[in-house]
C-alpha positions as CSV (number, residue, x, y, z in Angstrom):
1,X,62.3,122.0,127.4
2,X,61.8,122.6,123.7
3,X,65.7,123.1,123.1
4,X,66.6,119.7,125.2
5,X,64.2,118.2,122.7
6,X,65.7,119.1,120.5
7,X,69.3,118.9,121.0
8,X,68.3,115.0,121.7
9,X,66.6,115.0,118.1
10,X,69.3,116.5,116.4
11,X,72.0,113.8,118.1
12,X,69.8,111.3,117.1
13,X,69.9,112.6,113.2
14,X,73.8,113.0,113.9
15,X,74.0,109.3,114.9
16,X,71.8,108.2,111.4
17,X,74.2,110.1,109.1
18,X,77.3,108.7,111.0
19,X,75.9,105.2,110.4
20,X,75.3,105.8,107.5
21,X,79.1,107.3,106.3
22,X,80.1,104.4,108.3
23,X,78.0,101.7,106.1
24,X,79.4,103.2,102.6
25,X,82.8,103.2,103.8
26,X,82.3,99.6,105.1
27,X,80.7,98.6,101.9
28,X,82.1,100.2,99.2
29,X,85.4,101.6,99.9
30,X,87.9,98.8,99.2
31,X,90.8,100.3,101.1
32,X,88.3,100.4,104.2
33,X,87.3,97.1,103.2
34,X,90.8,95.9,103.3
35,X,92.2,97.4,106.6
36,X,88.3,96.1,108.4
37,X,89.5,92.8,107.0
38,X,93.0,92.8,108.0
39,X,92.2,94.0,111.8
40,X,89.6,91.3,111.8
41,X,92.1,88.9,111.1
42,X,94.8,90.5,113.6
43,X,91.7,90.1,116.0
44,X,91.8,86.6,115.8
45,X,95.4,86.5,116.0
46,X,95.0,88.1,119.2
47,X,92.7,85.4,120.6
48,X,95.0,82.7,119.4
49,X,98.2,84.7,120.7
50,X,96.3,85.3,124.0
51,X,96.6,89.0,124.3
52,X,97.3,90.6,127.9
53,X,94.7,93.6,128.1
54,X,97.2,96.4,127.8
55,X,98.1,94.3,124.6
56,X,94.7,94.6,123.6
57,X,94.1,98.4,124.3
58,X,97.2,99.1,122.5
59,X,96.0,96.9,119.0
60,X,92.7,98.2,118.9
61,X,93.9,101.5,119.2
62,X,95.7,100.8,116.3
63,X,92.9,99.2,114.4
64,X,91.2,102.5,115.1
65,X,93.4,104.4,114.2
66,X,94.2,102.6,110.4
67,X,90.4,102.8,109.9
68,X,90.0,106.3,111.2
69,X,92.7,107.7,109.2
70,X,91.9,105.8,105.8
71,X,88.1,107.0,106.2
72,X,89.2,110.6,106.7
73,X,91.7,110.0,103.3
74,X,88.7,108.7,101.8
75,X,86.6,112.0,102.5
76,X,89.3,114.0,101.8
77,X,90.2,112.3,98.0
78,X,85.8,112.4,97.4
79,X,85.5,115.8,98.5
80,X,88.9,117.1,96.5
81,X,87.5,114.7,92.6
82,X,84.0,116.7,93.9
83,X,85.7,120.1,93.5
84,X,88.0,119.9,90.5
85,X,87.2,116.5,89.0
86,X,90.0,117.0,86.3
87,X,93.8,116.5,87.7
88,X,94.8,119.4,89.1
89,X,98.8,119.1,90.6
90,X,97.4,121.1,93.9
91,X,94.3,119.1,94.6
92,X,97.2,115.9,93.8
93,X,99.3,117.4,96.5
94,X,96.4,117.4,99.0
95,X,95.2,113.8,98.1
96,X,98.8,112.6,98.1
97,X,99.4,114.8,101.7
98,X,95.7,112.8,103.1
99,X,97.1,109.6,101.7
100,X,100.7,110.2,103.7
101,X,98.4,110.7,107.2
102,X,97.0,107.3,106.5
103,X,100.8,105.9,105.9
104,X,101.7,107.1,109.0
105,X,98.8,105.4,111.1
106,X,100.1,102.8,109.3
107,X,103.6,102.5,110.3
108,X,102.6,103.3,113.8
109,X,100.2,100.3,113.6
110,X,102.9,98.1,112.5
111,X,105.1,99.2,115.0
112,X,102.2,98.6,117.4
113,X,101.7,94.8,116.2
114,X,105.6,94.0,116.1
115,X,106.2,95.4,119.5
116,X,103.2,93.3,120.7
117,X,104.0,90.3,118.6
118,X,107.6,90.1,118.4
119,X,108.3,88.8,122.3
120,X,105.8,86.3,121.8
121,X,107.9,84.5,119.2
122,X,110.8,84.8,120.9
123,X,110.1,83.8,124.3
């Protein structure tokens, strides 16, 4: 009974400290700020542009997937100017190689949002 306890206590704590990375990230990261803004906006568009469903699952996974890649990059460039503040050309390579992950989600979001919006003009 003890260990259910607390394996529900610790998920708890888990959920605090995700809320919590999620909050900085929301509110003082500007490239999460941006791409939050941006699928806020898209959202919108997708109202306007009345969405089918499957249109919908397919742009929020995108949204998702721009913010869950740029937060990871974000981790990735704090934790790598934690270990070797100074430039290093290594610890360059790995922010540049966490910043290429985040360009990808990217195309593949843009790809997403023409393949969705595209038709719509045209038809």
């Amino acid at each position: 009974m003890n260990t259910e306890r607390n394996f529900f206590l610790n998920r708890i704590k888990a959920f605090k400290y995700a809320a919590k990375g999620f909050w900085i990230l929301i509110t003082t990261e500007k490239s999460i700020i941006a791409q939050a803004i941006i699928g806020i906006i898209v959202t919108i568009f997708g109202f306007i542009m009345n969405l089918s469903a499957t249109e919908w699952l397919f742009q929020i996974i995108a949204i998702a997937l721009i913010l869950v890649a740029e937060s990871l990059n974000t981790g990735i460039e704090k934790l790598a100017d934690f270990v070797h503040p100074e430039y290093h050309k290594e610890i360059g390579r790995i922010k540049d190689i966490s910043a290429g992950a985040a360009f990808f989600a990217a195309i593949f979001a843009v790809i997403i949002g023409l393949i969705i919006y595209i038709p719509k003009f045209i038809l």
